[in-house]
C-alpha positions in Angstrom: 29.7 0.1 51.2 28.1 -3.3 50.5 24.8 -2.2 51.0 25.0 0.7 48.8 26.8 -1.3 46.3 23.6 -4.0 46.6 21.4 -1.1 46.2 22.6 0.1 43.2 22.2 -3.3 41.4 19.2 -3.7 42.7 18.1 -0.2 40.9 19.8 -0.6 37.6 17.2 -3.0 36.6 14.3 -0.7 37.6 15.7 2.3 35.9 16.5 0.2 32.4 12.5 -0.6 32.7 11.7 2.4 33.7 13.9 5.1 31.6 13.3 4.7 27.6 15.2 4.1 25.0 17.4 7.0 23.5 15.5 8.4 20.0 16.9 7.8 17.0 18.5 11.4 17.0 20.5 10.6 19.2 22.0 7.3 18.5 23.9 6.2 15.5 21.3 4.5 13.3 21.3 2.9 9.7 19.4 3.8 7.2 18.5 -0.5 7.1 17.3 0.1 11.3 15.3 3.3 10.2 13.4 1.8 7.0 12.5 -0.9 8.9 11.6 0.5 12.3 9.6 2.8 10.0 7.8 0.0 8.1 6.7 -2.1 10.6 5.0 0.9 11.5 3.5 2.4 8.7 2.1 -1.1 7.5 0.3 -1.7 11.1 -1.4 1.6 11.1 -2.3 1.4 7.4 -3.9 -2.2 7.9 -5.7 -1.2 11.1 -6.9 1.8 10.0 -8.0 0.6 6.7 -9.8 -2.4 8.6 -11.5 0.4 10.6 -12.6 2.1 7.4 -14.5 -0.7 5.5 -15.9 -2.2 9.2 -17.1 0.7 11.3 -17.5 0.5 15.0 -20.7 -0.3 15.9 -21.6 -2.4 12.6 -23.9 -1.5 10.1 -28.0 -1.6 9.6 -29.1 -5.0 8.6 -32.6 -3.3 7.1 -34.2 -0.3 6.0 -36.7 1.0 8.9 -38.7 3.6 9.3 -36.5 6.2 10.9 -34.5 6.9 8.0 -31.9 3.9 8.3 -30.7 2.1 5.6 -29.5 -1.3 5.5 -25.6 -1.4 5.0 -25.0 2.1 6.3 -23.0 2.5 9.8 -24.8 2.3 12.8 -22.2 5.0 14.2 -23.4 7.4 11.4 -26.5 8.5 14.2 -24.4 10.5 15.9 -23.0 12.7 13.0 -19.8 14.8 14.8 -18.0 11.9 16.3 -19.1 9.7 12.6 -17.3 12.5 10.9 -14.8 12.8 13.3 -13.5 9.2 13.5 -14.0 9.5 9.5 -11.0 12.4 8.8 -8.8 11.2 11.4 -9.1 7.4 10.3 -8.6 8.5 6.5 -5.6 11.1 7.6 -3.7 8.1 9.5 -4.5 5.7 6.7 -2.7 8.2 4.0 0.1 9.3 6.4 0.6 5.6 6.3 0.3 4.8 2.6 2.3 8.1 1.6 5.4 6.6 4.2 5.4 3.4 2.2 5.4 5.0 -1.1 8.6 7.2 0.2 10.4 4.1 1.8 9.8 1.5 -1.3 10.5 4.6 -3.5 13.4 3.7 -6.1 12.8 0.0 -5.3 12.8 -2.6 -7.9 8.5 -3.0 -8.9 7.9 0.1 -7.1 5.3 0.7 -9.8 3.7 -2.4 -8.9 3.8 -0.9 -5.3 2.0 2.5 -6.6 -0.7 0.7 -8.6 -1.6 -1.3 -5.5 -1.5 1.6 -2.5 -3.4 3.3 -5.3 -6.1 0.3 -6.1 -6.1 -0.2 -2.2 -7.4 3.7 -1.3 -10.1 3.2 -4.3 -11.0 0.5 -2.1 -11.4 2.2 1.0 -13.1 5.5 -0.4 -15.5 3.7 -1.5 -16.0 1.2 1.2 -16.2 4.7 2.9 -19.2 5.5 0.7 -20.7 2.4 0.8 -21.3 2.8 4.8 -21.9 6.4 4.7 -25.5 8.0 4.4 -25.0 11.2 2.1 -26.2 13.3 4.7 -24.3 12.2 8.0 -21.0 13.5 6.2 -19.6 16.1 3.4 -17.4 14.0 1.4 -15.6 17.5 0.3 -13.7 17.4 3.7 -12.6 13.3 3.9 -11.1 13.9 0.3 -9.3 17.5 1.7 -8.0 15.6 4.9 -7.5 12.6 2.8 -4.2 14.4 0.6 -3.1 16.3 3.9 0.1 14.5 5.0 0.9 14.9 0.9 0.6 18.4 1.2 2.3 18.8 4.6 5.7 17.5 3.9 5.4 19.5 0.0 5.0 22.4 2.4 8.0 21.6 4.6 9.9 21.0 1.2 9.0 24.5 0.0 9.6 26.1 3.4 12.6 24.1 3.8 11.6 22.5 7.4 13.5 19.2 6.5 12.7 16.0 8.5 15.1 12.8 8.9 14.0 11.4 6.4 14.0 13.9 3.1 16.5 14.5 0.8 19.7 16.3 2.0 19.5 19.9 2.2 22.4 22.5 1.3 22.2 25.8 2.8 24.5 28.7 2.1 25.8 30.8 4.6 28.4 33.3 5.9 30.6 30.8 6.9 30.2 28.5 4.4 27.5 25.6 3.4 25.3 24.1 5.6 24.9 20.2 5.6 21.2 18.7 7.1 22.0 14.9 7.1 19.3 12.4 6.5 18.9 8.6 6.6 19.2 6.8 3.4 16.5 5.2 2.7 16.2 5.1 -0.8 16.9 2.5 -2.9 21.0 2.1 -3.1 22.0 -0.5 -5.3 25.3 -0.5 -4.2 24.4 0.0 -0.6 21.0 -2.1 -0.3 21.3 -5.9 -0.7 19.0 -7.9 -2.7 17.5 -9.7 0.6 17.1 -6.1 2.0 14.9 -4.8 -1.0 13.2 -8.2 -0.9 12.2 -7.8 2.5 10.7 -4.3 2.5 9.0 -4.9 -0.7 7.3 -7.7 0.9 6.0 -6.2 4.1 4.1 -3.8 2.1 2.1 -6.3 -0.8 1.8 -8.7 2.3 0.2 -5.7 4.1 -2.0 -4.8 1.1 -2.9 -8.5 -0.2 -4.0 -9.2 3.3 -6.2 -6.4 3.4 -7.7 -6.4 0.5 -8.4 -10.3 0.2 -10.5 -9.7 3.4 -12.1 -6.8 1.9 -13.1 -8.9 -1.0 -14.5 -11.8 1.3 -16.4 -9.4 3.8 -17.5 -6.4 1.3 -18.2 -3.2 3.1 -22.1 -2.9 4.3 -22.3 -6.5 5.0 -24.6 -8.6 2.8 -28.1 -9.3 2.6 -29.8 -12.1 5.8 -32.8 -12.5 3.8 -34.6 -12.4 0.5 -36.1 -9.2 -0.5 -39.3 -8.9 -2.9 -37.4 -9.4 -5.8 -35.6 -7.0 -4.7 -31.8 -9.0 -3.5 -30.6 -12.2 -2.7 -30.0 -13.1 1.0 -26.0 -13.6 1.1 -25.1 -11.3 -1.7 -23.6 -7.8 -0.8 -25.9 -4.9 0.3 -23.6 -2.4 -1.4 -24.2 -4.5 -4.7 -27.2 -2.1 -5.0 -25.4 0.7 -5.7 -24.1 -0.9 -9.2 -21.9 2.3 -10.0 -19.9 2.2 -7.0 -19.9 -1.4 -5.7 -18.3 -2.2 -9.3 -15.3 0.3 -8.6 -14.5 -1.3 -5.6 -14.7 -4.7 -6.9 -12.4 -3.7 -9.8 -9.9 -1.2 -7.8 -9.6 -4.1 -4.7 -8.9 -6.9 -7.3 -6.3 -4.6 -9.3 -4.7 -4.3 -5.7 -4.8 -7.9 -4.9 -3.3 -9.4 -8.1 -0.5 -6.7 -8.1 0.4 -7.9 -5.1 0.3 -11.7 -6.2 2.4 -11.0 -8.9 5.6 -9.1 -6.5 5.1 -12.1 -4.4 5.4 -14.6 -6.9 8.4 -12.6 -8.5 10.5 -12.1 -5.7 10.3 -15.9 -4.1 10.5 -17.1 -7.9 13.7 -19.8 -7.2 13.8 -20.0 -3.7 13.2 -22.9 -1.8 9.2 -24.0 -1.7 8.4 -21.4 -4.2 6.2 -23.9 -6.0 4.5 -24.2 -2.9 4.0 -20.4 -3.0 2.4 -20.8 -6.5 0.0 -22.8 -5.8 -0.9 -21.4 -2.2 -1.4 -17.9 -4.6 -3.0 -19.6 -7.0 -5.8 -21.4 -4.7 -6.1 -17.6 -2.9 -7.0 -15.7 -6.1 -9.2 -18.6 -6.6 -10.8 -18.4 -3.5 -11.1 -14.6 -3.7 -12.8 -14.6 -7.4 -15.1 -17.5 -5.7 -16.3 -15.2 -2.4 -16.6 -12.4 -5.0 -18.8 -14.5 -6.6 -20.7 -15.7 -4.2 -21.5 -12.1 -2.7 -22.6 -10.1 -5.8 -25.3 -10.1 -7.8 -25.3 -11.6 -11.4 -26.9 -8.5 -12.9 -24.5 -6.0 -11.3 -20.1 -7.1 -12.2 -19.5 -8.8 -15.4 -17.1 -11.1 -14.8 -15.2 -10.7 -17.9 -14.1 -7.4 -16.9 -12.7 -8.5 -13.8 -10.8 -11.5 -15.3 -9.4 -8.6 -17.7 -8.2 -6.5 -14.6 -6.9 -9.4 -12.6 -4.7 -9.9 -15.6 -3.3 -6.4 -16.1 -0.1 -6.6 -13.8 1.1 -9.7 -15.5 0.8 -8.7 -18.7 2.3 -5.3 -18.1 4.9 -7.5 -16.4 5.4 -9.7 -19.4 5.5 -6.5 -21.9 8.1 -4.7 -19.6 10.4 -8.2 -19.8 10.0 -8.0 -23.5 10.4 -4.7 -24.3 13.7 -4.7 -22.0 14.9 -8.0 -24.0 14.3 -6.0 -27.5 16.1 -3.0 -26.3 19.1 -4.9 -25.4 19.2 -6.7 -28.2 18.9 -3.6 -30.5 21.9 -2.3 -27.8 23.9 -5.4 -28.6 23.1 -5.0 -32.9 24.6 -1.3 -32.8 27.5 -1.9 -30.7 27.9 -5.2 -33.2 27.6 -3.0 -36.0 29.7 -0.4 -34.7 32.8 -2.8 -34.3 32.7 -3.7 -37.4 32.9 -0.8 -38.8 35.6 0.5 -36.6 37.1 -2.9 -38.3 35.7 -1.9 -42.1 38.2 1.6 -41.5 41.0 0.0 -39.8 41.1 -2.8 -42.4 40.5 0.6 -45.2 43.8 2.5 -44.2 45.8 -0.5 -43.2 45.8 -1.2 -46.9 46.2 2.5 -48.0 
């Protein structure tokens, strides 16, 4: 009896390591554990993946040569299927990823910031994606159909109605009456979701994309140039810089993305302890990012102006939205001023009649 008893404690270790856990359908879990298990893995596959996007395997061409290459496209690019290949299914997991985070922040206080930057941030990567890609080693028509797929997929479900945790509830009618398909809540829920809860998703994600796109800023796609051309470049500045057209859309897109960002991070530490510290360590960052961005293009191809402009677009759509929610409640508070007292005008009227 002993030893089977020993043996059977001996076991129960083994089998906890070995056994997995039980899957969310099957134990009782909040719509808090399931945003956030969620999360966590949305934002790692959308950074990796995005990383992968901008930085191929394999590097890029330093120099044009006579075999065709070109200096900042992908080395990888050679070998054309498994190029195109990693090229769909790095795009498809990066909007599966981006199209989970815009359906978990969805309802959130500066969600819109949240859209402008996933937005921004995959103007970034497509054309980081053309920037490393020769025009003949890919068709672009089938990244930008893989690109909306997960989009389409779950609209697809929707119209089918194949309903997954995490849609909207669905009621069915039947013979024996309706038909309930529960979900987890994770939209927003004022009177369900704390402040620190919304604080916390909403920070994963701009952390995610700031991150991402403050590297992609520092290290532009295609690398940048070793040497001095024949009038031609500038060792240090980008290679993509030669493709004006394109290399100024990423600029612009990645620093829309980055300063949206800054601004929901400033917001939502605004009066907590150190935030002054965060101010000035976002502060010094956007300054460092506009200096790399100037060290790595070309005079002739950004105008600087125009970046300044775009850098300041969340803030001041920020500051309009504050205002033009201070003037509508103050025009709520004049009527319902004005409606008193004339509710006071009558009463006072037939009091005296």
């Amino acid at each position: 009896m002993g030893s089977s008893t020993d043996n059977k404690t001996q076991t129960s270790p083994l089998k906890a390591i070995i056994l997995p856990t039980s899957p969310p359908c099957k134990t009782k879990t909040t719509g808090d554990d399931f945003r956030n298990v969620m999360l966590v893995g949305a934002a790692l596959i959308a950074t990796v993946t995005f990383q992968a996007g901008i930085t191929p395997p394999g590097g890029v061409w330093q120099s044009d040569d006579n075999q065709g290459h070109r200096a900042g496209h992908a080395v990888y690019s050679d070998q054309k299927v498994p190029f195109q290949i990693f090229l769909i299914f790095n795009t498809i997991a990066l909007t599966s990823s981006i199209f989970l985070l815009l359906c978990l922040t969805f309802g959130y206080p500066y969600f819109l910031e949240v859209l402008i930057a996933t937005v921004s941030m995959m103007g970034t990567y497509g054309s980081g994606i053309y920037c490393i890609t020769p025009y003949e080693s890919v068709s672009f028509r089938l990244i930008f159909v893989a690109a909306p797929a997960p989009v389409r997929f779950k609209a697809g479900s929707q119209i089918l109605g194949i309903q997954s945790n995490f849609s909207p509830n669905l009621h069915l009618s039947s013979p024996g009456g309706a038909i309930w398909i529960p979900r987890y809540p994770t939209l927003y829920d004022p009177n369900r979701d704390s402040p620190s809860d919304a604080r916390n998703v909403l920070l994963v994600v701009v952390a995610l994309i700031a991150a991402v796109t403050f590297q992609a800023g520092v290290n532009p796609p295609g690398g940048v140039w070793q040497d001095d051309g024949n009038g031609t470049h500038v060792a240090g500045t980008a290679i993509y810089a030669s493709q004006a057209g394109a290399y100024y859309v990423f600029v612009v897109s990645n620093t829309l993305a980055l300063s949206t960002c800054i601004l929901v991070i400033t917001s939502l530490t605004y009066r907590f302890p150190f935030h002054i510290e965060i101010w000035v360590a976002t502060a010094s960052m956007m300054v460092t990012y506009a200096s790399a961005v100037f060290a790595v293009t070309p005079r002739k191809s950004v105008r600087y102006r125009y970046l300044l402009i775009i850098a300041s677009v969340p803030f001041v759509m920020r500051c309009l939205g504050y205002f033009f929610k201070k003037y509508c409640m103050i025009e709520n508070e004049n009527q319902i001023e004005s409606r008193e007292e004339g509710d006071k005008r009558v009463g006072q009227e037939g009091h005296q009649v």
